[in-house]
C-alpha positions, 0 to 999 in steps of 0.5 A, a space after each residue: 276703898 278696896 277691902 282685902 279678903 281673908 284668903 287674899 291676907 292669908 295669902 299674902 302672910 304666906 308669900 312673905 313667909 315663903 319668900 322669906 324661905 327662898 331667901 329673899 332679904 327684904 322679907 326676912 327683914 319683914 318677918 324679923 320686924 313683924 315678930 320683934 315689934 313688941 320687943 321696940 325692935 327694928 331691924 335691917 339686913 344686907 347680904 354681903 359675902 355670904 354672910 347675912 348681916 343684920 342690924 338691930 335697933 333700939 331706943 333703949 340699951 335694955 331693949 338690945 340686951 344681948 343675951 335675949 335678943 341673939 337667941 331670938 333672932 337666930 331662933 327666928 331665922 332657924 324657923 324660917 331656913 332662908 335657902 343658902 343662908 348659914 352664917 349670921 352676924 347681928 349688930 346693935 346700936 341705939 336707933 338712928 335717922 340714918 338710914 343708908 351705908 350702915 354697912 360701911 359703918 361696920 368696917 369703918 368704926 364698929 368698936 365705936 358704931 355699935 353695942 355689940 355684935 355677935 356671929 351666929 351659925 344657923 342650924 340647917 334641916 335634915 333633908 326630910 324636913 327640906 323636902 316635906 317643907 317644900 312639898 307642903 308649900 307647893 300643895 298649899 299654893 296649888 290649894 289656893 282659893 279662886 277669887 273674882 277676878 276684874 273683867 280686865 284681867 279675864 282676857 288675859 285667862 290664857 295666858 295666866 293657864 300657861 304661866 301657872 303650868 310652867 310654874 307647877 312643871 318647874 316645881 314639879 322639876 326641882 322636886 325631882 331634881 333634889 330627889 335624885 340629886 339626894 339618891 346619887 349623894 347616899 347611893 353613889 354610882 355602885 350603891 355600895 354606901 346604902 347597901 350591906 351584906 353579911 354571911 354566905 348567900 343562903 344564909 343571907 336569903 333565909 334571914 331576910 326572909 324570916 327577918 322580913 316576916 317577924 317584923 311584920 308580925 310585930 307590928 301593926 302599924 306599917 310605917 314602922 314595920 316599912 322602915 324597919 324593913 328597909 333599915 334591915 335592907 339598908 344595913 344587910 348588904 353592902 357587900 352584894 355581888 351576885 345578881 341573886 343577891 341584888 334580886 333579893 334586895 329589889 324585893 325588899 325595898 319593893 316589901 318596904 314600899 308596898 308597907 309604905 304606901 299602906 300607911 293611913 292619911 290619920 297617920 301623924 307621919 302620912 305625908 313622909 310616907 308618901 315621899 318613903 314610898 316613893 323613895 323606897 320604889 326608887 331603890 328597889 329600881 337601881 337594885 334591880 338594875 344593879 341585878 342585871 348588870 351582874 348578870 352580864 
């Protein structure tokens, strides 16, 4: 009898729940059971239309009590943010043997077929929540133990090396696609969205630069001094023109990425910081091409 070893179920707990998160139906259908089993529900679900059409069972009308069960359904699928997921419609009835065409039975006959139901709309995470989410599965499935592995499956080591690096170059690839597709949404072709200045050009040189000094002085901790830095930055200069003024911007994201990257790993928020530093460093790179164009 093959035993399953600890790392081996951990590891299978978290393929579901990330294939949950990709979307996939059949294992939001797992984790919804598996969480709904002490309330004696069951549940099945078809994607049709854009729409995630779930079905809940019981053997009792209390079990499928309306005003219990939808909020712990949506709070569930929320918790797991299944990509391209948004509209939910959660129908009810008392269990049955049937198990196929369900579906058909909605638009058939639902006033007769079913309790009740009910459309919810799925609250969506910001897109620092999305990101850190991502990155954090993807270190985690990089952290992955190594087990002992048959004496069959050793001849095929080569081949395993060139399936998971081009799994770590898609991932890798997908991360900076959602990074720079984010920077084009806020910056835009003239960055003119993230950036604000006001008052005459010197003036606006001797703020930022006292501006940059007192917040530094104000705050011990850098990833508040960061972040105030480049939401001065970001808030200044939205009216920059000259090649000066875009300079002075490049310096102050770099300021606020520098701050950034100091930041300790027993911060609470280090690996946002991590992504801030990054971001930051990006910014100061397009106002410095920003600058040059100007110069021409």
């Amino acid at each position: 009898m093959r035993t399953i070893t600890k790392y081996q179920m951990v590891d299978r707990i978290n393929d579901i729940a990330w294939q949950a998160h990709q979307g996939s139906v059949a294992a939001i259908i797992q984790v919804l059971n598996e969480r709904l089993i002490i309330s004696g529900v069951r549940t099945r679900a078809i994607f049709a239309a854009g729409v995630l059409q779930i079905l809940c069972e019981a053997a009792t009308v209390e079990q499928l009590e309306q005003c219990t069960l939808v909020p712990k359904i949506q709070q569930i699928l929320e918790s797991i943010a299944p990509r391209h997921i948004r509209r939910v419609y959660i129908n009810s009835r008392i269990v049955r043997e049937e198990q196929l065409l369900w579906l058909k039975e909605i638009h058939r006959d639902a006033d007769h077929q079913f309790l009740w139901s009910q459309e919810v709309i799925l609250s969506q995470p910001n897109f620092w929540k999305r990101l850190i989410r991502d990155l954090r599965e993807t270190d985690a499935k990089s952290r992955k133990p190594i087990l002992a592995q048959p004496q069959s499956l050793l001849k095929n080591r080569d081949q395993g090396k060139i399936s998971v690096n081009t799994g770590v170059i898609a991932v890798s690839g997908l991360c900076s696609l959602i990074l720079l597709a984010w920077l084009d949404f806020r910056l835009g072709n003239t960055l003119k969205s993230l950036l604000i200045f006001t008052g005459s050009q010197s003036s606006q040189t001797a703020n930022q630069r006292s501006s940059s000094q007192s917040l530094l002085t104000l705050s011990d901790d850098p990833f508040a001094a960061s972040v105030r830095l480049a939401n001065r930055a970001s808030v200044a200069s939205r009216t920059a023109i000259t090649s000066t003024q875009w300079l002075e911007l490049a310096a102050t994201w770099q300021r606020a990425s520098d701050l950034m990257g100091q930041v300790s790993p027993s911060h609470s928020r280090y690996q946002e910081a991590q992504i801030r530093t990054k971001l930051y460093k990006k910014f100061s790179q397009v106002a410095q091409k920003k600058a040059e164009k100007s110069e021409l």
